[in-house]
N, C-alpha and C positions, 0 to 999 in steps of 0.2 A: 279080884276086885269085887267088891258088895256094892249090888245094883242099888239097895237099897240104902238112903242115907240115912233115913230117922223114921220112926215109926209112931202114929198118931195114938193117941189117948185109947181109942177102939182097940191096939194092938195089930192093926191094919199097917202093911209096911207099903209108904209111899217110894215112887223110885225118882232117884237123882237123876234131874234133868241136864244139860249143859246148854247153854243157850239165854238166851235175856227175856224176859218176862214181859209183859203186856203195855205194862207201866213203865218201865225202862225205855220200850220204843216208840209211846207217845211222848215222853220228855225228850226224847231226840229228835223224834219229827217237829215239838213245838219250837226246839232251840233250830232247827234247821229252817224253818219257814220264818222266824223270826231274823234271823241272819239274810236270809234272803230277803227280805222285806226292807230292813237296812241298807245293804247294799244295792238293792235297787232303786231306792230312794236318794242315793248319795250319786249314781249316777241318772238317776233324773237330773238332780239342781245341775251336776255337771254340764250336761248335753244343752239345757234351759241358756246355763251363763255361755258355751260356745256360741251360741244361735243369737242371743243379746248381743254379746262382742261383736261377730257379723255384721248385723245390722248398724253398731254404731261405729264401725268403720267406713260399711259404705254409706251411711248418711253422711260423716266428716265429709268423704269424697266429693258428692255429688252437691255438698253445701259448698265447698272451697271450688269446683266447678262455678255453678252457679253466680258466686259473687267474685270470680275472673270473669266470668261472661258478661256482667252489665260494668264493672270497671274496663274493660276493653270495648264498649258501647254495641256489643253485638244486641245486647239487650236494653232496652229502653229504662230510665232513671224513673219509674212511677209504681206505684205501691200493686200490688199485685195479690190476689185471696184466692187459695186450693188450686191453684195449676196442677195440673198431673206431667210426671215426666214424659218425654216419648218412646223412650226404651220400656217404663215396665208403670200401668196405670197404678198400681197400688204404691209407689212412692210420688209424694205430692209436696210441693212446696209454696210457701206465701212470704210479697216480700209488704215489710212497710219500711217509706222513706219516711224521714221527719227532719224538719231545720234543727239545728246547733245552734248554741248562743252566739257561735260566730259565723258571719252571712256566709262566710266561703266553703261552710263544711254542709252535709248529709250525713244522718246517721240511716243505718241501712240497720234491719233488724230482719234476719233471712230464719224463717222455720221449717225445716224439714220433717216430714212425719211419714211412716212407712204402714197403714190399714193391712189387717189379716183381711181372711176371705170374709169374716162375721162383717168387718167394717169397722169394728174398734180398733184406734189406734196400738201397735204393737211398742213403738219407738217413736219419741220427739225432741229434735233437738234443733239448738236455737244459736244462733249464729249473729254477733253483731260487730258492726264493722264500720267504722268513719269513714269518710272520701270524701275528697274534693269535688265541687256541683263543678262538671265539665262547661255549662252553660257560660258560667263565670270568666272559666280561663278561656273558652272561648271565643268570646267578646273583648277580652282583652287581647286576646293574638291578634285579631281580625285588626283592631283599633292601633297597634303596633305596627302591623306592616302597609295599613292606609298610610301611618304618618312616614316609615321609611319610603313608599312610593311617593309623598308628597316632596320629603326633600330632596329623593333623586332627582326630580325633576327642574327644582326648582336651582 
């Protein structure tokens, strides 16, 4: 086997190397860090949109909590701005009531919003929801069973 493959102008015999050249292995290293750089980028957004979905499941939750809690009267019927929850301060909620064009309803507008450690909001989501002003049906039971105690009696 001839060590030598080709020999230069000078008549000097270069010898055959076996192996990849200088330039060969920076083009691999650029395709290699560039591959890399994609794929890590592709699972950023992934892991980004896991941690989003998160949070906007448990804002659903703890919004659909929230307006069981003042339809069941645990919570009072009046407009409410930045409450913090009691499990965890960085999810905070505000409610506003407002009248309906008809006297018997509230419209409820519930906003859940979840603050990083910076303090800007991460997640906000907004919740609204009709109900009946309890006050109403209230006053009309109360006024019902005055009149049925009135004609028992009578």
């Amino acid at each position: 086997m001839n060590r030598y493959a080709f020999r230069l102008a000078s008549g000097r015999a270069v010898p055959h190397r076996d192996g990849m050249t200088l330039l060969e292995v920076m083009i691999a290293l650029a395709l290699f860090v560039s591959a890399m750089t994609v794929i890590s980028q592709i699972w950023q957004m992934g892991s980004d949109s896991a941690i989003r979905a998160q949070f906007q499941a448990d804002a659903a939750l703890r919004g659909e909590s929230k307006l069981n809690e003042i339809a069941a009267g645990i919570l009072p019927l009046s407009s409410v701005a930045g409450q913090a929850f009691e499990d965890d301060p960085q999810w905070t909620w505000s409610l506003s009531v407002d009248d309906e064009s008809d006297a018997t309803l509230k419209r409820l507008t519930l906003t859940i919003s979840h603050s990083n450690s910076l303090g800007s909001p991460d997640i906000e989501s907004t919740f609204v929801r009709l109900m009946r002003d309890p006050l109403i049906f209230q006053q009309s039971g109360t006024e019902s069973s005055t009149l049925e105690t009135i004609n028992s009696i009578l």
